[in-house]
BAZA-968861 format. One record per residue (C-alpha): x, y, z; residue number from 1. Coordinates in steps of 0.25 Angstrom, whole numbers. Example, Ala and Ser with C-alpha at 12.3 -4.5 7.8 and 13.67 -1.06 7.14 Angstrom:
BAZA-968861
TORDREN, u, v, w, i
TORDREN, 49, -18, 31, 1
TORDREN, 55, -4, 29, 2
end
This chain:
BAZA-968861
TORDREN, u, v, w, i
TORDREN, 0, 0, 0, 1
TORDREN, 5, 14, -3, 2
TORDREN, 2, 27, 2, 3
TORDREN, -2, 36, -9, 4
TORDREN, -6, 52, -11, 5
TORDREN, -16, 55, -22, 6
TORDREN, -14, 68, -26, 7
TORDREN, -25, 73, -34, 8
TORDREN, -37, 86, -34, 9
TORDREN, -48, 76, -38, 10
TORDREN, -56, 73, -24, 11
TORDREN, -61, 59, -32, 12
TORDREN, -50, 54, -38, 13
TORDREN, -43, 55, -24, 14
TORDREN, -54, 47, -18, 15
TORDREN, -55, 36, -27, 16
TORDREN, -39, 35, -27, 17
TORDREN, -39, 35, -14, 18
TORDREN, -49, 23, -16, 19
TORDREN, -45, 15, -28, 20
TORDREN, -29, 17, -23, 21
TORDREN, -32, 12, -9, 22
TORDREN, -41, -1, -17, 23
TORDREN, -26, -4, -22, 24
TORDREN, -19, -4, -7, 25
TORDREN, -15, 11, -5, 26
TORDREN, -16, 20, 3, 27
TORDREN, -20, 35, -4, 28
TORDREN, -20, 49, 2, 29
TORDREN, -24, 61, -6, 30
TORDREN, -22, 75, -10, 31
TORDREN, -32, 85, -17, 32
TORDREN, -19, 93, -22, 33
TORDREN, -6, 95, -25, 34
TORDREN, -2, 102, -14, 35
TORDREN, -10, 94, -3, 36
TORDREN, -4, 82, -9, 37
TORDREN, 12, 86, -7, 38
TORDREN, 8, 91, 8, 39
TORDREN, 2, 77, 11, 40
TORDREN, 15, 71, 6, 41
TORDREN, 24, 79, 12, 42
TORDREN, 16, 74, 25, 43
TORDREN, 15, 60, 21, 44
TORDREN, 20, 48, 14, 45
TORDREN, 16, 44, 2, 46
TORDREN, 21, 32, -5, 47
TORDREN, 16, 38, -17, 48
TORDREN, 8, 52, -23, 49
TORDREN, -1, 51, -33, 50
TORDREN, -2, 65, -40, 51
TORDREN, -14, 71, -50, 52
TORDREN, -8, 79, -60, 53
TORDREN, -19, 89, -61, 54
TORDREN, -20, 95, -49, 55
TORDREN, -23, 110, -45, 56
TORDREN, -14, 119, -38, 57
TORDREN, -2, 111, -38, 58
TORDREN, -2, 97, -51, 59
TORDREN, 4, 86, -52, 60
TORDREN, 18, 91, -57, 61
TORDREN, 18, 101, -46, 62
TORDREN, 13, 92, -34, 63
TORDREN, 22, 82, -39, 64
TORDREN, 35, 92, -38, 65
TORDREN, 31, 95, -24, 66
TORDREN, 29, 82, -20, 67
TORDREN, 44, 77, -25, 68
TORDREN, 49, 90, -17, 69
TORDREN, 46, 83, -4, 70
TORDREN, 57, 77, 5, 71
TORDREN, 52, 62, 4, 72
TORDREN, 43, 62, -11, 73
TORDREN, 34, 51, -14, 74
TORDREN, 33, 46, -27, 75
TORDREN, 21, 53, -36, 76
TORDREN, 13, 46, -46, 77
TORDREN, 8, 57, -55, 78
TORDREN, -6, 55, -59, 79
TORDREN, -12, 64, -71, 80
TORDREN, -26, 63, -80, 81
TORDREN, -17, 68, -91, 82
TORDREN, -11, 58, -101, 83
TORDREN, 0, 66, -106, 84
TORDREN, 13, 62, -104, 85
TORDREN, 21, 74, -101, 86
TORDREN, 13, 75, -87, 87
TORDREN, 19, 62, -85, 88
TORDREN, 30, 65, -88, 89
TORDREN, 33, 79, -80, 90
TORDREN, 27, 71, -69, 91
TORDREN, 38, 58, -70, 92
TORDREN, 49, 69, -73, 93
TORDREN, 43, 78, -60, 94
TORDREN, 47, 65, -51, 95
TORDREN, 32, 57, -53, 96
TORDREN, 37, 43, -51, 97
TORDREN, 24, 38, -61, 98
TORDREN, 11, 44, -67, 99
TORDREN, -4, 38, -69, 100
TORDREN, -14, 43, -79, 101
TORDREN, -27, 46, -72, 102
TORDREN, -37, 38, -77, 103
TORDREN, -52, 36, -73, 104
TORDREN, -55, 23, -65, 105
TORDREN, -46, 11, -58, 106
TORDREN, -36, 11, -69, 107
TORDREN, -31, 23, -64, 108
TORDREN, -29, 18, -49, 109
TORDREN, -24, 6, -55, 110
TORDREN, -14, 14, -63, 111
TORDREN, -10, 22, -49, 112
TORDREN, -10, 10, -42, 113
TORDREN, 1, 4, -51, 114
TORDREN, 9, 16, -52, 115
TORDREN, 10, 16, -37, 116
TORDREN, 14, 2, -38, 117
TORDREN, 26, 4, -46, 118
TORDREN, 30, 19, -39, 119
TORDREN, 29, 12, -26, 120
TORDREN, 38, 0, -32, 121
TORDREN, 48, 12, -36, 122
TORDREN, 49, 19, -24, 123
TORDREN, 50, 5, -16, 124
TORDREN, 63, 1, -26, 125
TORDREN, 67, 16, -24, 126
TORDREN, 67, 15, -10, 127
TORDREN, 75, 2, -9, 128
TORDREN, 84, 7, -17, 129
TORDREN, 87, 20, -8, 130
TORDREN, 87, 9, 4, 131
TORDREN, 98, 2, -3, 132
TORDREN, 105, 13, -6, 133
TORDREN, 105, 17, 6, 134
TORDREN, 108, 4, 12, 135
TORDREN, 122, 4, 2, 136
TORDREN, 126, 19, 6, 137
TORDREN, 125, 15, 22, 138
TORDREN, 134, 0, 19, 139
TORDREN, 143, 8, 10, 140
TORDREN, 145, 18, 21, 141
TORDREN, 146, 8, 33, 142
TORDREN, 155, 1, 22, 143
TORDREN, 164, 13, 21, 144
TORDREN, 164, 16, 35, 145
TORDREN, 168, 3, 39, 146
TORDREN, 178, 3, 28, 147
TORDREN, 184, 16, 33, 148
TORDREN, 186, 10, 46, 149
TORDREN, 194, -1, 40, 150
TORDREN, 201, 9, 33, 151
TORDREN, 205, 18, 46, 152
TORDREN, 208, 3, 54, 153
TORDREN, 217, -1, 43, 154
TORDREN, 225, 13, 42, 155
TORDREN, 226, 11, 58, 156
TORDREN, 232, -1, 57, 157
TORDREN, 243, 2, 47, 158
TORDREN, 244, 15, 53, 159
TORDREN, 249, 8, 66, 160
TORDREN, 255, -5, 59, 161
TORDREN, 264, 9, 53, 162
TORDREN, 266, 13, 64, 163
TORDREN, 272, 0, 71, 164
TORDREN, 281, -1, 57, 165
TORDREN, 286, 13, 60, 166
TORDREN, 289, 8, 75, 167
TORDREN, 295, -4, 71, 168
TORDREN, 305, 2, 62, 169
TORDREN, 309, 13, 72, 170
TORDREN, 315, 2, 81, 171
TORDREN, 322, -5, 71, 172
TORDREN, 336, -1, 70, 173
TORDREN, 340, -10, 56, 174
TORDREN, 339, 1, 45, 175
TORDREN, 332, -7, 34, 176
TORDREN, 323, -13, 43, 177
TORDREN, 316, 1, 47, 178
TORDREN, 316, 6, 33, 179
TORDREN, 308, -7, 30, 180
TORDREN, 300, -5, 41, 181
TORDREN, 299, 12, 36, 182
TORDREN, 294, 6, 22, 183
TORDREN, 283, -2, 29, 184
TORDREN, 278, 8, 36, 185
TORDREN, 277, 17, 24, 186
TORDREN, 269, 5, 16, 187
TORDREN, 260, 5, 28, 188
TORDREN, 257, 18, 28, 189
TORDREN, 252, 19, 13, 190
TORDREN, 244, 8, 16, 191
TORDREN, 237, 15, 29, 192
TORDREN, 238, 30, 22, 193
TORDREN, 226, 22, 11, 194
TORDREN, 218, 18, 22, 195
TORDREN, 218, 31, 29, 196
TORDREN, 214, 38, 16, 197
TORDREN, 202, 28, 16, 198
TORDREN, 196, 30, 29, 199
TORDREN, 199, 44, 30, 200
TORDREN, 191, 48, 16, 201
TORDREN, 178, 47, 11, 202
TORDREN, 181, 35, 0, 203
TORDREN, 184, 22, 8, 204
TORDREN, 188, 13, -5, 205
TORDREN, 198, 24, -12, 206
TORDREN, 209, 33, -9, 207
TORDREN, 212, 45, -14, 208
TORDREN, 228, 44, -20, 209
TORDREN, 230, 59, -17, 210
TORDREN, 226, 61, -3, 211
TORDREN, 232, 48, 1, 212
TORDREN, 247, 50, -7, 213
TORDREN, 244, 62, -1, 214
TORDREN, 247, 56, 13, 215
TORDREN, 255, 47, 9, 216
TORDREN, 266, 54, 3, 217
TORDREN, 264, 64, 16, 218
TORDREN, 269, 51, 24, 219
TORDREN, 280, 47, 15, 220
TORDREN, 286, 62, 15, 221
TORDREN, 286, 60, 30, 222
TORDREN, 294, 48, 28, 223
TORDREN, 305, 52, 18, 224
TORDREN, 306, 65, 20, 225
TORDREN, 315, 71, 31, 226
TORDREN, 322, 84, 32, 227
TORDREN, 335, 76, 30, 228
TORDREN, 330, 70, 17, 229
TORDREN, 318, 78, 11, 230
TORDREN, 311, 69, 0, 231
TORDREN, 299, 77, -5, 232
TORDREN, 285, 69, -10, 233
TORDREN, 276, 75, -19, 234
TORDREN, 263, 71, -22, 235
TORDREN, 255, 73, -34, 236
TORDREN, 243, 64, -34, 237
TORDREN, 229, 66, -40, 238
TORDREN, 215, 61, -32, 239
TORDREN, 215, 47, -36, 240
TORDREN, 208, 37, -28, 241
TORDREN, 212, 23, -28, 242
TORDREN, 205, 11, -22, 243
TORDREN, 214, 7, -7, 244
TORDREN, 220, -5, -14, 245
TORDREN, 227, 2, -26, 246
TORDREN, 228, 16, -14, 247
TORDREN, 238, 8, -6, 248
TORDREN, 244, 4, -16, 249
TORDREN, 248, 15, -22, 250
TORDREN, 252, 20, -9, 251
TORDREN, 262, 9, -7, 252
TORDREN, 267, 11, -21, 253
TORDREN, 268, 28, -18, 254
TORDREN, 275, 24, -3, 255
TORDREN, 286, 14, -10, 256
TORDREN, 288, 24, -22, 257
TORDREN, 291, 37, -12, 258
TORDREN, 299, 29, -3, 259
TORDREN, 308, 25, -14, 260
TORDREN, 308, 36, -20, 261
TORDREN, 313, 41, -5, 262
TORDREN, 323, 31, -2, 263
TORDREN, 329, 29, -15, 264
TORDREN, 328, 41, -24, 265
TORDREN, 333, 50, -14, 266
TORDREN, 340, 41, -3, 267
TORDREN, 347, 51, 3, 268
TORDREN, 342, 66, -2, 269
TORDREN, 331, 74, -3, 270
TORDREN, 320, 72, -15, 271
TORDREN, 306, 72, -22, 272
TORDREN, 297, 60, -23, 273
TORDREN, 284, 64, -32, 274
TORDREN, 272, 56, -33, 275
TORDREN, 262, 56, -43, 276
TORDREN, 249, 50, -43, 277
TORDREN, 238, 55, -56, 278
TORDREN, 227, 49, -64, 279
TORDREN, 230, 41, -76, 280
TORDREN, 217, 41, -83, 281
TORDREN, 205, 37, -77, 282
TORDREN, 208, 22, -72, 283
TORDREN, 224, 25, -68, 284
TORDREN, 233, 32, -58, 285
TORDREN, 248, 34, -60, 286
TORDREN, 257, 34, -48, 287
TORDREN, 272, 42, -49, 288
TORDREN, 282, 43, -40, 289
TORDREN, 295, 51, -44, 290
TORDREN, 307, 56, -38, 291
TORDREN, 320, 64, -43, 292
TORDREN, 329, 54, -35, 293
TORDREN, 342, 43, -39, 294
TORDREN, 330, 33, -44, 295
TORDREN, 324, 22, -43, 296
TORDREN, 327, 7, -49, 297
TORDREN, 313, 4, -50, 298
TORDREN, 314, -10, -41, 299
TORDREN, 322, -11, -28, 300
TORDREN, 329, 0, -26, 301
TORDREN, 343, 0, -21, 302
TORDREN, 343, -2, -4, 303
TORDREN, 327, -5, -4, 304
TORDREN, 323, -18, -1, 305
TORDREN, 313, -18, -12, 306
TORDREN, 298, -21, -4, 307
TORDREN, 295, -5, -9, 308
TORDREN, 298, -12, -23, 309
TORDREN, 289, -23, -22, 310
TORDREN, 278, -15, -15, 311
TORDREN, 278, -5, -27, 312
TORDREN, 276, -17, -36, 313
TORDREN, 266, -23, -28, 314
TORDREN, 258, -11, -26, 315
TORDREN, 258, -8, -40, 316
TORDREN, 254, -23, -46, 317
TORDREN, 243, -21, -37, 318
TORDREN, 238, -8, -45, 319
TORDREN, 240, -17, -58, 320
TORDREN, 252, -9, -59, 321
TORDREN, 267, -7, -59, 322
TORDREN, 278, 6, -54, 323
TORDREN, 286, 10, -65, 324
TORDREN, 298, 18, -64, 325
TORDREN, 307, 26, -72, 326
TORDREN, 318, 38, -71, 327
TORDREN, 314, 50, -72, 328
TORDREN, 325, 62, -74, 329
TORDREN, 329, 63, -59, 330
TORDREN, 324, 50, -52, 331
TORDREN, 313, 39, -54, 332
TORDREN, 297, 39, -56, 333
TORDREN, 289, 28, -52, 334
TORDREN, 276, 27, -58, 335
TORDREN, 263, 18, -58, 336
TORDREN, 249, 18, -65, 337
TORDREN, 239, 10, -61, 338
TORDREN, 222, 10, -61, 339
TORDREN, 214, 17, -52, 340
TORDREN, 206, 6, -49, 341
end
């Protein structure tokens, strides 16, 4: 049973519709005009409004606009004794979800009848359809939120597994053994510097490259900068965002890069490391890394132990890529394209 408003000036045609309509399971209310009709729904629900066309004062058209002004509209069945189609047509375009042509006798009830049938049927598949939207923003949130979390634990955690490396390095006196350690600490932090950028921004699947090389390179000019041996980063980097997986590693593949760069372009001066990153169409990213130093041989370099090597080819393979390198006019560039997604 629906609960429907006929809207119409003629005094029978109300009475018999409230008649033949209730015969056929509803439950009808009335209106003599336009305006009384849009009070009484403004006041009360209406599954559906029935509306005349000709009316005096405010029509159809007219009634109908007010009526789809109000905060929770119903759907209107426009009803007209006028066969021609553009009154149909303004009143579908004006917001009418169906029209029926007044006719004389049953067949017009049965007409309405069946109209509110399939109106009702829309707004039922319209409403579950809100509800399921609704239902898929609130798990996507509680999703995301609960992914944030993970994101923020896991950040913690390497944050202090960091911080134990750093510790643990400190209190070695073998020379290789806490540079190795100094290395891993560095690796850690690339990793955990991802997962900060995740939880603390609005997108919990991708990683703004700019804001998060950014802060990387900030960290790793801490690291191989000093007043004794000032080694300048610069950053050019555009706002490309990269799912986690290919984020981090790219920000090992940036962390190796620099170090390298810092340790064995300019093992015992002062010098300029520049890092690149820029779009490469729509689907690729390429990734540069220069300095003006002695050079690199492209595999292990002298005095290393190679692990940056191997990370570098790891981390690019899993990118569906390689690092290329080649001499520039005072030191080495180290390059690598690779798709967005």
């Amino acid at each position: 049973m629906a609960r429907i408003l006929y809207i119409d000036d003629d005094a029978g045609l109300c009475r018999l519709a409230v008649r033949a309509l209730g015969r056929r399971g509803h439950e009808v209310a009335t209106a003599g005009d336009g305006a009384e009709g849009v009070a009484r729904a403004a006041a009360e629900r209406f599954d559906i409004v029935a509306v005349d066309h000709y009316m005096p004062g405010l029509d159809g058209l007219a009634t109908l606009e007010r009526l789809r002004a109000l905060s929770e509209p119903p759907p209107v069945v426009y009803v007209t004794g006028s066969e021609e189609g553009r009154i149909a047509v303004a009143a579908l375009r004006a917001g009418a979800e169906d029209y029926v042509i007044k006719t004389i006798g049953e067949d017009f009830f049965d007409l309405l009848d069946a109209s509110f049938a399939q109106v009702l049927a829309r707004s039922e598949l319209q409403r579950q359809k809100a509800q399921a939207e609704d239902d898929l923003r609130a798990s996507n949130a509680r999703l995301e939120a609960l992914l944030a979390e993970v994101n923020h634990r896991v950040a913690n955690s390497l944050q202090i597994v960091s911080a134990m490396v750093r510790m643990q390095a400190t209190a070695l006196t073998d020379e290789g053994a806490r540079t190795a350690l100094d290395d891993t600490q560095r690796r850690i932090a690339a990793i955990a510097q991802v997962h900060r950028r995740l939880y603390s921004g609005h997108d919990v699947e991708q990683v703004d490259m700019r804001d998060y090389l950014g802060a990387l390179v900030d960290e790793l000019a801490l690291t191989w900068s000093s007043a004794d041996l000032p080694r300048e980063l610069k950053l050019a980097a555009e706002p490309i965002r990269l799912p986690t997986d290919r984020a981090v590693s790219l920000g090992v593949i940036v962390t190796e890069l620099v170090s390298n760069a810092c340790k064995y372009a300019y093992p015992d001066c002062a010098g300029e490391v520049r890092i690149a990153l820029t779009q490469d169409g729509d689907d690729f990213f390429l990734l540069a890394v220069e300095d003006d130093g002695i050079g690199l041989s492209g595999e292990i370099a002298p005095g290393g132990t190679g692990v940056g090597t191997r990370l570098i080819r790891a981390m690019a393979q899993s990118l569906h890529s390689a690092v290329e390198y080649a001499s520039v006019d005072k030191g080495t560039r180290a390059t690598l394209k690779a798709a967005v997604r």
